[in-house]
Each structure stands twice: as structure tokens, then as C-alpha cells.
C-alpha positions as CSV (number, residue, x, y, z in Angstrom):
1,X,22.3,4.2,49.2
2,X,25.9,5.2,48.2
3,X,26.7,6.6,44.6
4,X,27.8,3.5,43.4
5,X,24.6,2.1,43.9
6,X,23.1,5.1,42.7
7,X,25.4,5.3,39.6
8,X,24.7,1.1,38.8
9,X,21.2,1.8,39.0
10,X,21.4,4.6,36.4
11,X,23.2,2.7,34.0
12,X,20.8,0.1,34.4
13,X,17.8,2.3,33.4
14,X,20.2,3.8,30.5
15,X,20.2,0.5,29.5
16,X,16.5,-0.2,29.5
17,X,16.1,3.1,27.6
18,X,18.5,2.2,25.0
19,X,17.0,-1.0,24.3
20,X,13.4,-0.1,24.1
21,X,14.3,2.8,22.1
22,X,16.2,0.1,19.8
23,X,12.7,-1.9,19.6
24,X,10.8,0.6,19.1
25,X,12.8,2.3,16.0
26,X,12.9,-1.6,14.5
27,X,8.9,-1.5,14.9
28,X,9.1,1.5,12.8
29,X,11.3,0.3,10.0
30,X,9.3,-2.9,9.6
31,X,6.1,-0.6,9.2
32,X,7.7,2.1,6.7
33,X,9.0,-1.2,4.7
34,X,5.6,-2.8,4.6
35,X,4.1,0.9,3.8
36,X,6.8,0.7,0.8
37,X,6.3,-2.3,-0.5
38,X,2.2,-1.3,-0.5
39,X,2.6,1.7,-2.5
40,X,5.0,0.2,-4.9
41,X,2.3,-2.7,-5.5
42,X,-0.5,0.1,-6.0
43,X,1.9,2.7,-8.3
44,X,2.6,-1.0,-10.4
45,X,-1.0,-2.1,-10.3
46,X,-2.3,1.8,-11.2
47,X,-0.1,2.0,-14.0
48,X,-1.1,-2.0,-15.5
49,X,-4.5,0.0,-15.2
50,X,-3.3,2.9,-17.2
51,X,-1.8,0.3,-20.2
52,X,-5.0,-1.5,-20.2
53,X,-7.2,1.5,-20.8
54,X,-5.0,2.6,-23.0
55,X,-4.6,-0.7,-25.2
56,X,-8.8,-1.5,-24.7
57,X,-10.0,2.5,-25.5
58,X,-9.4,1.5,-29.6
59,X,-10.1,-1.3,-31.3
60,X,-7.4,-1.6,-33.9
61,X,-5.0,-1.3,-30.9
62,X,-6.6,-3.9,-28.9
63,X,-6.5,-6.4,-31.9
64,X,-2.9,-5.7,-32.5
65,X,-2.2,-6.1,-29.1
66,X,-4.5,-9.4,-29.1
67,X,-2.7,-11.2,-32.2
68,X,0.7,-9.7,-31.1
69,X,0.3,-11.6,-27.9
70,X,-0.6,-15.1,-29.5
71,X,1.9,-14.8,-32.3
72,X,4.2,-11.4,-33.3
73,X,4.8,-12.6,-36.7
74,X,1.0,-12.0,-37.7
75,X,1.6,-8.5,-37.9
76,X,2.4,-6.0,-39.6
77,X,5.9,-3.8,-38.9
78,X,3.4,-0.5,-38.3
79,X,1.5,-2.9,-35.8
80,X,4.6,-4.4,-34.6
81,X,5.8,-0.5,-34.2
């Protein structure tokens, strides 16, 4: 074996490396995106918890919010506020 077979050779394994290094980091991007998109969908669904507990924990407030929902104009400015 000369060194230009030895040379070709390693630029073909440089090349290998450099592509399964280039899956592998799109592998990972996909995962943290999905991870993202998870945790945005749980901090959203955690905090439509939050407003419901919130709105349901008095009554006054859960009527207001009832008849604000169906039709604004039923209520009062202090309900509307």
C-alpha cells in the first residue's frame, strides 16, 4: 500500500465520520424539538389548570365567568372587570 492509497482511504473514513456524526446531531435536534413542543403542551395545559381552579374555587366568579361566556352584555362592569 502506497500513501496515496493510504491518504484515499483516510479521507474516506473522514468522510463516514462526518456524515454519521451529521445523522446523529439531526437525531438529536428532532428529539430536543419534540421534548420542546411536550413541555410547552404541559406548561399550556398546567396553567388552563391553574385558571380553572381559580375561576371554579368561588361561586360568584364561576357564574360571572358562566354568563360572561354565553353573553358579555349580561353583566355587570364590576363582573365584566
Amino acid at each position: 500500500m502506497n500513501w496515496d492509497a493510504i491518504g484515499a482511504l483516510g479521507e474516506i473514513i473522514s468522510a463516514a465520520a462526518v456524515l454519521a456524526t451529521l445523522v446523529y446531531l439531526s437525531a438529536q435536534i428532532r428529539s430536543a424539538r419534540n421534548d420542546q413542543k411536550t413541555n410547552m403542551r404541559n406548561e399550556a395545559f398546567r396553567q388552563m389548570q391553574e385558571f380553572s381552579y381559580y375561576v371554579m374555587s368561588d361561586q360568584s366568579l364561576a357564574w360571572a365567568f358562566h354568563q360572561g361566556s354565553e353573553d358579555p352584555d349580561v353583566l355587570t362592569p364590576q363582573q365584566q372587570a
